[in-house]
BABALO-394520 format. One record per residue: x, z, y of N, C-alpha, C in turn. Coordinates in steps of 0.001 Angstrom, whole numbers, padded with zeros to 6 digits, always signed. Atoms other than C-alpha are relative to their C-alpha. Layout:
N
XZYXZYXZY...
END
This chain:
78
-000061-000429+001386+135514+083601+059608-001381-000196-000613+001214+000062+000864+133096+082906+057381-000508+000990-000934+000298-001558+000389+130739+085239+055751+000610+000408-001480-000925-000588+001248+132246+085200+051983+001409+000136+000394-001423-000457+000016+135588+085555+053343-000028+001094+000377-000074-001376+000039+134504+088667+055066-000283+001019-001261+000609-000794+001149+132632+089621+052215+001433+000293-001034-001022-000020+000672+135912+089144+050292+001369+000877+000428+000083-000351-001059+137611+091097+052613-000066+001147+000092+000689-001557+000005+135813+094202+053274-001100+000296-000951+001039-000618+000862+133257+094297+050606-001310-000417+001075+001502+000325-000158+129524+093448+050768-000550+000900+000907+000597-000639-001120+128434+096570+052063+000372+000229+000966-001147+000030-001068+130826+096995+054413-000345-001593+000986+000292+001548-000482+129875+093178+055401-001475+000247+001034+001326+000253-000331+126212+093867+056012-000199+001380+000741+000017-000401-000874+126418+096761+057873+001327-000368+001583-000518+000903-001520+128868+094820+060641-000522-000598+000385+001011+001262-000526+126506+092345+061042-001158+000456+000491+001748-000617-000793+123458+094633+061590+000648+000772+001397-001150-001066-001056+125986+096684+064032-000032-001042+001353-000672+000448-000816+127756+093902+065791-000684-002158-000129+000423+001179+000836+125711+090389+064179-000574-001270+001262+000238+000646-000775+125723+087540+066837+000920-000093+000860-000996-000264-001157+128477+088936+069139+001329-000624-000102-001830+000404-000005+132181+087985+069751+000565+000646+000477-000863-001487-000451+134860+090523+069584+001212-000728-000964-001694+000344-000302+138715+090138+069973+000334+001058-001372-000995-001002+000816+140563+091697+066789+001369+000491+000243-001534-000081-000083+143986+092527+067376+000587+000180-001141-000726+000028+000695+146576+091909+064962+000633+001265-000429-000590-001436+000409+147988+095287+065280+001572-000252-000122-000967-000027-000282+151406+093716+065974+000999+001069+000529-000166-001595-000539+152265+096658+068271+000315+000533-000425-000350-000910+000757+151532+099297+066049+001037-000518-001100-000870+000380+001207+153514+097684+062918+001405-000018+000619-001306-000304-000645+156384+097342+065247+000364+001270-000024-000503-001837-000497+156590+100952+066520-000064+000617-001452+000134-001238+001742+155644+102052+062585+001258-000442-000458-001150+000011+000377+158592+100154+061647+001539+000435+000765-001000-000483-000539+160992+101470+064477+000059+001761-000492-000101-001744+000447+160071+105162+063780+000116+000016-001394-000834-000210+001531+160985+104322+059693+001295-000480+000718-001070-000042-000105+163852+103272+061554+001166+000713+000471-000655-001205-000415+164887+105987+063368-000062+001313-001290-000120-001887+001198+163915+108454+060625+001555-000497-000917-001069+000115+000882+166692+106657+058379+001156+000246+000541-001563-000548-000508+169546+106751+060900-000200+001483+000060+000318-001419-000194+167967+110471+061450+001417+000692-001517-000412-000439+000732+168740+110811+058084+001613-000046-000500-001358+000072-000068+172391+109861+057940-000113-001719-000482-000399+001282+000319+172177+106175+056948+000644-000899+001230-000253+000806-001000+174199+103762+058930-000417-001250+000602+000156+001238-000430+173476+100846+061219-000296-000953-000970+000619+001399+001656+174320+098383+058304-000727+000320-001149+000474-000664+001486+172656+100539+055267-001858-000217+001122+001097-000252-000711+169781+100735+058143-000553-001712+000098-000216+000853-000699+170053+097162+059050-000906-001385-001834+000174+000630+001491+170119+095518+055361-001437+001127-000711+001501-000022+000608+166927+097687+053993-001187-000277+000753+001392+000583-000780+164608+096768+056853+000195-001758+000250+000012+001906+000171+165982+092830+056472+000051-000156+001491-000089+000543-001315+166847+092969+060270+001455+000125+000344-001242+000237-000081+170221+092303+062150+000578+001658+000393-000559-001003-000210+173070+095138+062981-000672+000514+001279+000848+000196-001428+172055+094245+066532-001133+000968+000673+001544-000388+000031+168339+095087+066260+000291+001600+000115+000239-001458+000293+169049+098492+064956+000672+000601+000993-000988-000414-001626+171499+099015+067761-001065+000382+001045+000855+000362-001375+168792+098040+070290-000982+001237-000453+001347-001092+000058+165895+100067+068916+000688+001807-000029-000432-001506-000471+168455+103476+069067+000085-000315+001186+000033-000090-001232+169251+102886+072232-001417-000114+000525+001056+000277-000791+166135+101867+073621-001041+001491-000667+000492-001456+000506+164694+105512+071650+001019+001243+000864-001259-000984-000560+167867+107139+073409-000688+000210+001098+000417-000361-001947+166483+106481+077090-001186+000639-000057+001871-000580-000572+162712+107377+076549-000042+001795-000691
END
């Protein structure tokens, strides 16, 4: 990344204290895939919580009947 894209980004100051911090080094970001998953299974459980069904569940998160199937069950066992 280049430095105006961070700067663009996180802001200037925010820029120039990472660089005095961390300025030379190489460090792994993570996407945060993971979490965004699990944040969107637990909005998904809260909605069936709430009484919505499979397909009402299924059609506002833009994923299949399937899916929503899988992620109750797979919340059922743990």
């Amino acid at each position: 990344m280049k430095l105006h894209e961070l700067i663009a980004l996180i802001g200037e100051d925010a820029a120039r204290r990472l660089m005095a911090a961390y300025g030379g080094e190489a460090h792994y970001i993570p996407k945060g895939t993971a979490y965004a998953l699990a944040e969107r299974n637990r909005r998904i459980l809260a909605d069936l919580e709430a009484g919505l069904s499979c397909q009402q569940v299924a059609i506002k998160h833009r994923i299949t009947r399937r899916q929503v199937m899988n992620i109750k069950r797979r919340h059922r066992k743990n």
